[in-house]
Residue, then its C-alpha position, 0 to 999 in steps of 0.5 A: x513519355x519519360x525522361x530517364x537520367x541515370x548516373x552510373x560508374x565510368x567503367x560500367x559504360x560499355x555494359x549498360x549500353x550493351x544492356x539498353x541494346x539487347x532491350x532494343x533502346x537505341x537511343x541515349x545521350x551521355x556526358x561526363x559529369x561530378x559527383x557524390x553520394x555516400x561514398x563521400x570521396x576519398x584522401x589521397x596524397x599528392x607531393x606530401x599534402x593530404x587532399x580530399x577529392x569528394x567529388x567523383x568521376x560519373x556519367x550522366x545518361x539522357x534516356x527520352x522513351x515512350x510509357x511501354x519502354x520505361x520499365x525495360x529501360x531502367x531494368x537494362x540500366x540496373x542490369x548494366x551498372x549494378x555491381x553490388x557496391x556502393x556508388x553503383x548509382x542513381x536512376x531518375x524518371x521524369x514527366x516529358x511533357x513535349x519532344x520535336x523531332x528537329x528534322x521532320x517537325x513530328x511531336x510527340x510519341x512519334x518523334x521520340x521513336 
């Protein structure tokens, strides 16, 4: 079992779910987060003060599958969000050492579905 968190752009949204779903990976969990990389923000200029805003608006998706969908997963998610530009985001795949469907009490590769 893997974790997959994936930072991705906003407006990217809609097509890496439309991704996953074609991939037949329905379940997902997504929040709103901060962030920066190489872009390192950008100057704007707000009521003639120069502001630096370093810290972007990304999402953060919470991917949990077993070992035969990791692979599908992150190519769904690279489909998705590449642009080709820079900030296109991050993927992150980590050991899931234990899942609990709350409803049933199934653990494991049963429980994540």
């Amino acid at each position: 079992m893997k974790l997959i968190i994936a930072f991705i752009q906003p407006e990217r949204l809609n097509a890496v779910k439309q991704a996953l779903y074609d991939a037949e990976i329905y379940k997902m969990s997504v929040t709103n987060a901060l962030g920066c990389g190489q872009q390192k923000g950008f100057h704007e200029s707000y009521r003639g003060a120069d502001i630096e805003v370093n810290l972007l608006k990304k999402v953060r998706m919470e991917i949990a599958v077993n070992d035969d969908f990791v692979q599908p997963t992150i190519d769904a998610v690279i489909k998705g969000a590449r642009t080709g530009k820079i900030g296109d985001g991050k993927i992150f795949v980590l050991e899931l050492a234990e899942c609990i469907r709350i409803r049933t009490g199934e653990k494991g590769k049963e429980a994540i579905g």
